[in-house]
N, C-alpha and C positions, 0 to 999 in steps of 0.2 A: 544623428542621435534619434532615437526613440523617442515619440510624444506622445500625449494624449491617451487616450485610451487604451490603443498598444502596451504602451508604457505600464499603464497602471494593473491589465489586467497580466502582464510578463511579471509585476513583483508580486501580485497574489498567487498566481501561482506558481510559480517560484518557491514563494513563502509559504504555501500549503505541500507541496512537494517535500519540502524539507523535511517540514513538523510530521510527515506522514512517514517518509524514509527515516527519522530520526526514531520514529516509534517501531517501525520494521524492522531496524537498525538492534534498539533493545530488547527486541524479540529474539533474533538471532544470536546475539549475544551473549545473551544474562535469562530473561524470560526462559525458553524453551531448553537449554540445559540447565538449566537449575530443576523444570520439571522433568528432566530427564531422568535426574538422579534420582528423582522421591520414588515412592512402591507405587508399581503402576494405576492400582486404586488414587492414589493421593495423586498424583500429576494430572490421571483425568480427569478427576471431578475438579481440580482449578484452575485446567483446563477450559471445563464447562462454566462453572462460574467466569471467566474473564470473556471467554464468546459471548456471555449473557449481558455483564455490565456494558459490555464494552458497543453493544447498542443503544450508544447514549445521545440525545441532541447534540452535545458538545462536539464528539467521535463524528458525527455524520454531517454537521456542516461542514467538518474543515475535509472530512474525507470527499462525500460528494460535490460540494461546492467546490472542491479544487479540481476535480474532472470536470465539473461545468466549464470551468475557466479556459482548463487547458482544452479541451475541446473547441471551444469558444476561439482561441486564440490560433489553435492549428487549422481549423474552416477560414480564421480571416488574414490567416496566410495566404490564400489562394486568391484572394483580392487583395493584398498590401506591395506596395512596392517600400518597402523600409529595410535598412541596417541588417543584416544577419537573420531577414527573415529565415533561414532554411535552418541553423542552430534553434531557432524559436519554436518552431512547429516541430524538428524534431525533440526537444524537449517535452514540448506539452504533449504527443503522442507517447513517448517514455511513459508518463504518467500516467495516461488515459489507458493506456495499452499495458505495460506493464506493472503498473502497480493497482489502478483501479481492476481492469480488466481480467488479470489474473488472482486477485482477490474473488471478481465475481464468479468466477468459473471455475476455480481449483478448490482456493481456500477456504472460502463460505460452503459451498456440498458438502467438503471435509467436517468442517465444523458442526453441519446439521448432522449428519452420518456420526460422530461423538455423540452428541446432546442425546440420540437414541440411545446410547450405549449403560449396563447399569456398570458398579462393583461389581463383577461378577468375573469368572473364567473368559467368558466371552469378550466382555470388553475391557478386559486386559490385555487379550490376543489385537483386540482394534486397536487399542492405545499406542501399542509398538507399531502396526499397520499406520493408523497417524501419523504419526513422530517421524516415519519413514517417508511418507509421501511430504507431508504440510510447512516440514524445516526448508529443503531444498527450495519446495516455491517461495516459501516467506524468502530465502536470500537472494533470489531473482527478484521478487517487490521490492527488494530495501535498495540494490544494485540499481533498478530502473528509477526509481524516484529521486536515488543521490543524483545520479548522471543527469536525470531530466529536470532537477536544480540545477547545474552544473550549469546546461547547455541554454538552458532560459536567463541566466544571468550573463554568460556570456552574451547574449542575444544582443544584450543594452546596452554593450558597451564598445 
């Protein structure tokens, strides 16, 4: 069995994995076709609006604080001799790697590349340009964070 420290930081993030994939999850789902269907003015600018809120204390502890973790956890794989370490570390990599990671590098550009955008011809033409690239990656983040819950819980048991 998992102890101590292991332990504690495999259920955080774990637990932040989830609450992140769960929100990725809603995105794919419900979020991003529901803005599909409005007039392309109206889905981008709440679009732009939810990129904006959604920089919030609350959003960015559980987001970055759970890459801390799972970072955290896949380096002291490399020094741990425990349980299922190799489910563990690939879990918290899951995370780090594909849902923080590809956030940082697809989805976020994406989102700044929007925020430039007005009502207009032009960024109506982006809006579908969006929509097209930012859906696909958001279901690779929601896909890596479920799994990289998955495999961290496993880990513990």
């Amino acid at each position: 069995m998992v102890t101590g420290l292991t332990y504690a930081g495999t259920v955080v993030g774990a637990t932040g994995s989830a609450v992140i994939g769960g929100l990725l999850f809603a995105f794919s789902t419900a979020v991003m076709p529901a803005l599909r269907k409005q007039p392309a003015g109206e889905g981008m600018r709440a679009m732009q609006q939810v990129n904006r809120l959604i920089q919030n204390p609350v959003f960015l502890l559980v987001f970055v604080g759970t890459g801390l973790v799972c970072l955290a956890l896949a380096i002291g794989t490399l020094f741990a001799d425990q349980p299922h370490e190799v489910l563990r570390a690939i879990g918290a990599l899951l995370y780090v790697v594909g849902a923080f990671g590809v956030t940082a590098v697809v989805n976020v550009p994406l989102n700044n590349a929007l925020d430039r955008h007005r009502d207009d011809e032009a960024g109506h033409a982006y809006w579908a340009e969006f929509l097209a690239k930012w859906v696909p990656w958001n279901h690779l983040r929601t896909v890596a964070a479920i799994a990289g819950t998955v495999l961290m819980i496993l880990s513990l048991g």
